[in-house]
PLY file of the C-alpha trace (Angstrom):
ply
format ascii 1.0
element vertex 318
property float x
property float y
property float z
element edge 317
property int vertex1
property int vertex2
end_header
0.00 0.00 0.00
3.02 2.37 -0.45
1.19 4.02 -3.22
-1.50 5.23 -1.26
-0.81 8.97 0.51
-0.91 8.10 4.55
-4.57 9.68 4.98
-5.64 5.91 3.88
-2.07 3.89 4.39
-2.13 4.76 8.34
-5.71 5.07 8.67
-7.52 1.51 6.91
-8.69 -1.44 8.56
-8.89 -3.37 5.66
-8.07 -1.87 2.22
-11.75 -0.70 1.29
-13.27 2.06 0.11
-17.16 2.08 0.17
-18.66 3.16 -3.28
-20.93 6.00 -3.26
-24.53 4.87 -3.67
-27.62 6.95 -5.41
-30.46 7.28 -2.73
-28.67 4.13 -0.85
-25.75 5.73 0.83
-26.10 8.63 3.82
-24.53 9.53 6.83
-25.97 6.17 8.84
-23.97 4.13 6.46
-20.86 6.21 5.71
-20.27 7.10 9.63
-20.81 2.92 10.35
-18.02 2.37 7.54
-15.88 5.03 8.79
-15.68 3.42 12.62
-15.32 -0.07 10.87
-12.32 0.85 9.19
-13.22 1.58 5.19
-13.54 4.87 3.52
-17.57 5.21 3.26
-18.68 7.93 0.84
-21.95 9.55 -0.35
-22.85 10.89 -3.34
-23.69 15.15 -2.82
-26.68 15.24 -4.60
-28.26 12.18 -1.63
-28.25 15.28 0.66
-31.63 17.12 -0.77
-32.01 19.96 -0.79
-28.80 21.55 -1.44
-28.81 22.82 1.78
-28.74 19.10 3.67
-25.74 18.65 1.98
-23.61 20.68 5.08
-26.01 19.25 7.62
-24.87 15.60 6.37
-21.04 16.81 6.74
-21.21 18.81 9.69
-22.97 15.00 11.61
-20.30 13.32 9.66
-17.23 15.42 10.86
-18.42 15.47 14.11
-19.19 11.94 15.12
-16.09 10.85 13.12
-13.86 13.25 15.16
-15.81 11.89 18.79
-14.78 8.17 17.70
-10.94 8.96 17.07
-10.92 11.32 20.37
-12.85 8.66 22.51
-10.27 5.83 20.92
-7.03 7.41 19.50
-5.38 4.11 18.74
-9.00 2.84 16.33
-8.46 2.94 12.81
-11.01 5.00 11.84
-11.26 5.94 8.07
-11.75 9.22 6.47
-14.92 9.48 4.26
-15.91 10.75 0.89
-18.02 12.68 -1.53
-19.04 11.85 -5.13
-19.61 14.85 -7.44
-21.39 14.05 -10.87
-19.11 16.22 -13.37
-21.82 16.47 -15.47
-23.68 19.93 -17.40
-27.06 18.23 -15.56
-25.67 18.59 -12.48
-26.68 22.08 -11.63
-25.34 21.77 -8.36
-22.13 21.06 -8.73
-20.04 24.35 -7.92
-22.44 24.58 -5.17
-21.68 21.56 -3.81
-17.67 21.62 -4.20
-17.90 24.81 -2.47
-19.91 22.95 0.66
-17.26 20.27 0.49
-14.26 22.50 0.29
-15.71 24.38 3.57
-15.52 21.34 5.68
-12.42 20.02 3.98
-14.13 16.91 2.99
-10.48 14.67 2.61
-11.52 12.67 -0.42
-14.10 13.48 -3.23
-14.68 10.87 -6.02
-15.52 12.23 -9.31
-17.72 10.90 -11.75
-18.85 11.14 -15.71
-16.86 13.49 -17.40
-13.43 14.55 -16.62
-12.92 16.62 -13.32
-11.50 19.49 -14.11
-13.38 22.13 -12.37
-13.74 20.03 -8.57
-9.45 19.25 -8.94
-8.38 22.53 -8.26
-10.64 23.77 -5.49
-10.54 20.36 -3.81
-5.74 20.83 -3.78
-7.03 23.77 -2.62
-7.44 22.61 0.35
-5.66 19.73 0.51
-8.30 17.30 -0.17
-7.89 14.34 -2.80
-9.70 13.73 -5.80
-10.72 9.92 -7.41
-12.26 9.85 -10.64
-14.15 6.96 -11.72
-13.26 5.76 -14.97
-14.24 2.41 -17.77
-11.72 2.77 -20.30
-7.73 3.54 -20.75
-9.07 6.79 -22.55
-11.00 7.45 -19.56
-8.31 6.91 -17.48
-5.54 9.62 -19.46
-7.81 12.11 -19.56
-8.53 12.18 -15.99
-4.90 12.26 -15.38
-4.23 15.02 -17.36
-7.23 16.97 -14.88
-4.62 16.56 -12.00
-6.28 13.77 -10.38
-5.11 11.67 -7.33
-6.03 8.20 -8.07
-8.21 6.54 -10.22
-10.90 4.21 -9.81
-11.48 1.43 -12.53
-15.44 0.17 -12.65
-14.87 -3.01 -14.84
-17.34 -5.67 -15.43
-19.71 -7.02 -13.02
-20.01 -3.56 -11.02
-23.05 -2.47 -9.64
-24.80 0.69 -11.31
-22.96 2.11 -14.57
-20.29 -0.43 -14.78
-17.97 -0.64 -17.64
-17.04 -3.49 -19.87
-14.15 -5.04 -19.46
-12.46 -7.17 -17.32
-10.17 -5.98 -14.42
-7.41 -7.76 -15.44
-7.22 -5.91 -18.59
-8.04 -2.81 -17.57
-5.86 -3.22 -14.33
-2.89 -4.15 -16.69
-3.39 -1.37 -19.52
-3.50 1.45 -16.82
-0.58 0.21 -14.99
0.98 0.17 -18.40
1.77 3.95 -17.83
-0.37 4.95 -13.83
1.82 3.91 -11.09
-0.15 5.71 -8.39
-3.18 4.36 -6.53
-5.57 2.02 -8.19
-9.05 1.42 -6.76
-10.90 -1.85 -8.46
-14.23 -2.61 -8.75
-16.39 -5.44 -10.72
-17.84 -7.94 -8.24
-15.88 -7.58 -5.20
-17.90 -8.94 -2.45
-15.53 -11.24 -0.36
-11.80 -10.74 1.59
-10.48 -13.26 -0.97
-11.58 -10.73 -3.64
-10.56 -7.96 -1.96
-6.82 -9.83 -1.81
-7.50 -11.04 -5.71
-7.56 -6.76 -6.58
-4.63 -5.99 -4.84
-2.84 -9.00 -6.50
-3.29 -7.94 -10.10
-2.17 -4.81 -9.53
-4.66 -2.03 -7.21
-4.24 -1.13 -4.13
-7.66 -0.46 -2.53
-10.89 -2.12 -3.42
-14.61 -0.73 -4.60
-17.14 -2.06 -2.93
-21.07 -1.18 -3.23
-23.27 -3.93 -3.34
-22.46 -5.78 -0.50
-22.99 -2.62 1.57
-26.31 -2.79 0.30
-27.21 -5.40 2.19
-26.46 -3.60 5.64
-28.77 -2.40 8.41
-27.52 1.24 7.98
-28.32 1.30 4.13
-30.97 3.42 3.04
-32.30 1.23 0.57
-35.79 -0.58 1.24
-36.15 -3.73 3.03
-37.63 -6.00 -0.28
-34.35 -4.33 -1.86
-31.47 -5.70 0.75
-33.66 -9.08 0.80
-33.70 -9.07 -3.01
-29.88 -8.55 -2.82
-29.56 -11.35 0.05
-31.66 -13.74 -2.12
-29.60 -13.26 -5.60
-27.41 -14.27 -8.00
-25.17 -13.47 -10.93
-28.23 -14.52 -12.94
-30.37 -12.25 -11.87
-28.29 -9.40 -13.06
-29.37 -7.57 -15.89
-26.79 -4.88 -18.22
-28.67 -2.54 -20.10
-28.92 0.87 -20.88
-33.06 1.04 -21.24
-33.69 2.84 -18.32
-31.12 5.92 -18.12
-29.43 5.53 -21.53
-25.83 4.29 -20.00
-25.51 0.80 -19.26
-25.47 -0.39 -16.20
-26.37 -3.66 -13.86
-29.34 -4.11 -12.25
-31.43 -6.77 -10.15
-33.53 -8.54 -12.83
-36.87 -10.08 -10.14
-36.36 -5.89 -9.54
-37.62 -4.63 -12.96
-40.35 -7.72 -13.07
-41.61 -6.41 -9.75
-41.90 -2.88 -11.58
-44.06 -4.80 -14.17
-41.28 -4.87 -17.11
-40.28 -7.68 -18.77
-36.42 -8.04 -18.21
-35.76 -10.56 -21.34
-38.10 -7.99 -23.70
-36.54 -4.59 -22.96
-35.74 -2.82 -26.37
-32.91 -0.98 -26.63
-32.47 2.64 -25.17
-33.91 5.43 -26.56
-35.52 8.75 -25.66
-38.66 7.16 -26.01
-37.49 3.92 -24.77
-36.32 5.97 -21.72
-39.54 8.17 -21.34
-41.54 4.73 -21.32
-39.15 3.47 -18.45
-39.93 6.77 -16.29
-43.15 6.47 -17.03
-43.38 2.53 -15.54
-40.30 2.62 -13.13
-38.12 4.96 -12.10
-34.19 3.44 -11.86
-32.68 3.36 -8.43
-36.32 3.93 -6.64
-38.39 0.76 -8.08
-35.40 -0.50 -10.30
-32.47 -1.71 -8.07
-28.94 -1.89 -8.98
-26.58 -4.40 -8.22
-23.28 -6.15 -9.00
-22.64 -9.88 -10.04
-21.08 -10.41 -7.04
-24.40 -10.77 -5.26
-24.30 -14.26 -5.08
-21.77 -14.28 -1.85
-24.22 -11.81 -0.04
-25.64 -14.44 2.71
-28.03 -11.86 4.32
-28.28 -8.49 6.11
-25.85 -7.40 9.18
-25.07 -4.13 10.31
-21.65 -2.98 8.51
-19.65 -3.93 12.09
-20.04 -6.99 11.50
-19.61 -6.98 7.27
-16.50 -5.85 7.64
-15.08 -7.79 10.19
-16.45 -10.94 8.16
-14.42 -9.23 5.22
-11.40 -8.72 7.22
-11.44 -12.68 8.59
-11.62 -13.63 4.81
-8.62 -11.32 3.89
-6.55 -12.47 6.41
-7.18 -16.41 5.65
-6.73 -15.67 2.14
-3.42 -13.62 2.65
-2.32 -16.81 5.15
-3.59 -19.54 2.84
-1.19 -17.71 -0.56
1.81 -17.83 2.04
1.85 -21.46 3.09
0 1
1 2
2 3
3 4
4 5
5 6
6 7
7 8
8 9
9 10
10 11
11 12
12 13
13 14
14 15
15 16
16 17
17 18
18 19
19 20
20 21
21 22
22 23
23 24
24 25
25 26
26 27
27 28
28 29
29 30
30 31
31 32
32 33
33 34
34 35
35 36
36 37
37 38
38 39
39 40
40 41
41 42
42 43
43 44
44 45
45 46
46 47
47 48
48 49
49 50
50 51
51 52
52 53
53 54
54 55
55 56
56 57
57 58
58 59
59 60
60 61
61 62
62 63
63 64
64 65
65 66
66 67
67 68
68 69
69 70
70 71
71 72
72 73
73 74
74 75
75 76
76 77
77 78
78 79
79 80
80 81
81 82
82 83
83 84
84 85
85 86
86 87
87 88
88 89
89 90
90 91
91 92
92 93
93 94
94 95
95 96
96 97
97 98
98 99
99 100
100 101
101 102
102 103
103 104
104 105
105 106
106 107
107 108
108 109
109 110
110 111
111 112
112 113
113 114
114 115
115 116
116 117
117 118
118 119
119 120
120 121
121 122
122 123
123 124
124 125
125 126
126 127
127 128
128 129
129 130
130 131
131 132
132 133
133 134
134 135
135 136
136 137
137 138
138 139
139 140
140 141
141 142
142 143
143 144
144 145
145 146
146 147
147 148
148 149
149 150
150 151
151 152
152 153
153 154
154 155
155 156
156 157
157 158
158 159
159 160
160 161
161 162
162 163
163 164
164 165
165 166
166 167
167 168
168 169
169 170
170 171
171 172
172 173
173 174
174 175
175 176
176 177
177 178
178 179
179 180
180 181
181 182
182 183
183 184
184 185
185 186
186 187
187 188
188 189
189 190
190 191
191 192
192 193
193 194
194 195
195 196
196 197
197 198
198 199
199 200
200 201
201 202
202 203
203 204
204 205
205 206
206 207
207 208
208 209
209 210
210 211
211 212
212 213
213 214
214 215
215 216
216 217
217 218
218 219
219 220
220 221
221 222
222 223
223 224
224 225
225 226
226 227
227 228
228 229
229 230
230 231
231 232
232 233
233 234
234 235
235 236
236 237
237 238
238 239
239 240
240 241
241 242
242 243
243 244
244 245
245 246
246 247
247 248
248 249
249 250
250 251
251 252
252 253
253 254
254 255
255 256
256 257
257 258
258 259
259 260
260 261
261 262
262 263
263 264
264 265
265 266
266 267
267 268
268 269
269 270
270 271
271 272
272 273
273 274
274 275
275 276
276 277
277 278
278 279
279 280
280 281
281 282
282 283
283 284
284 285
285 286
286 287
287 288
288 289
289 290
290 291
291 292
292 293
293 294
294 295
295 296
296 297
297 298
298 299
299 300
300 301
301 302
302 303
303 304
304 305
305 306
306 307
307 308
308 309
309 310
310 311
311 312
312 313
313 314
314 315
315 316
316 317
């Protein structure tokens, strides 16, 4: 982990990072991953209105500071914010601002390169991750300044890219020697050992956090994810016009037809809206739901995660 700046080498329990999650993901579940040991994150635009968006890093901040003063020697993780870099996002400048007031120490970037959120965010001293899918991707977010990059390959949850981690991993690394963050199915210590082995140094995980009793995703939703397989994973663009994985019993419950879904379009999209609505009554998830047993409280996910990383890491040196 000697790529990684000390804010995460001196500060992990387990070499995680949380991925932000739309509507899923808010202080509950980022301040739970924080004391357990893994970066937790948010995405801003969770915190509506605008305005929630310091109330949600001022609770944040503050219980995060109580832990590490009531237990210095805890590794307790910093957190993050995702910022969609995006001309839709009419928040954005608004929302960098909020972060850069409360020194938020890591903000993951999203969409299109993050040019405008790198500066303000050095300002500070704050670092910036920028999710990428492609080598292409990947320069171009280096050339915005950024500190580490963040490869969604196949088999993530929510807009996941196409190929596979090992090529991805191994093209970036090509000509990126600074950190790597991997995610495509990562839902197990072993896995979490696997990314580091081909060549990042923290992994991505969403989906499994799902499945936690500080998620704020619907009960039907973390059972759905509890009760799942690769199988049921669906990629398709229909329903925002990127492609991305979702639960398949999900868009059947919404009253769509998962093997019949045409192929996006602005009216294919409009009819989605009009049926279900993506993220609220259409869930995303990875193909790594198949390991998710059931829902526990993130205490105890991670500590299962950290049992399976060590007996991996002791069963590759005997």
């Amino acid at each position: 982990m000697n790529r990684l700046p000390p804010i995460l080498r001196d500060n992990l329990a387990l070499p995680v990072i949380a991925s932000p999650m739309f509507i899923v993901s808010g202080p509950d579940l980022v301040i739970a991953q924080c004391r357990a040991g893994i970066v937790g994150s948010f995405p801003a635009l969770n915190a509506r209105p605008a305005a929630m968006l310091d109330t949600w890093l001022t609770r944040i901040t503050e219980e995060l500071a109580a832990a590490r003063a009531a237990d210095p020697a805890a590794r307790i993780a910093p957190f993050a914010v995702n910022q969609i870099v995006h001309a839709s996002n009419d928040r954005l400048a608004e929302d960098v601002e909020t972060c850069a007031r409360h020194r938020v120490p890591i903000v993951i970037t999203s969409l299109r390169a993050p040019d405008a959120v790198v500066r303000p965010v050095h300002g500070y001293g704050g670092l910036v991750f920028h999710d990428v899918t492609t080598v292409r991707h990947a320069e171009k977010a280096l050339e915005a300044g950024v500190d580490g990059l963040i490869l969604a390959c196949a088999g993530a949850g929510g807009h996941a890219g196409t190929l596979s981690p090992f090529a991805l991993v191994g093209e970036v690394r090509r000509f990126y020697d600074g950190p790597l963050i991997l995610s495509g199915a990562i839902t197990t210590g072993s896995a979490i050992l696997a990314a580091q082995a081909m060549g990042a140094d923290l992994a991505y995980m969403g989906t499994r956090f799902i499945a936690s009793a500080e998620a704020n995703a619907a009960p039907a939703y973390k059972d759905m994810i509890a009760g799942a397989s690769a199988a049921d994973i669906l990629y398709t663009p229909f329903f925002t016009g990127v492609p991305g994985n979702y639960l398949a019993p999900s868009i059947r419950a919404a009253g769509l037809d998962p093997d019949t879904l045409p192929t996006a379009d602005k009216t294919a999209m409009s009819f989605a809206s009009d049926r279900a609505k993506p993220w609220r009554d259409v869930w995303g998830a990875g193909q790594g739901v198949g390991t998710i047993p059931d829902v526990r409280p993130v205490a105890e996910i991670v500590a299962g995660l950290a049992r399976e990383y060590r007996a991996a890491r002791a069963g590759l040196a005997a």
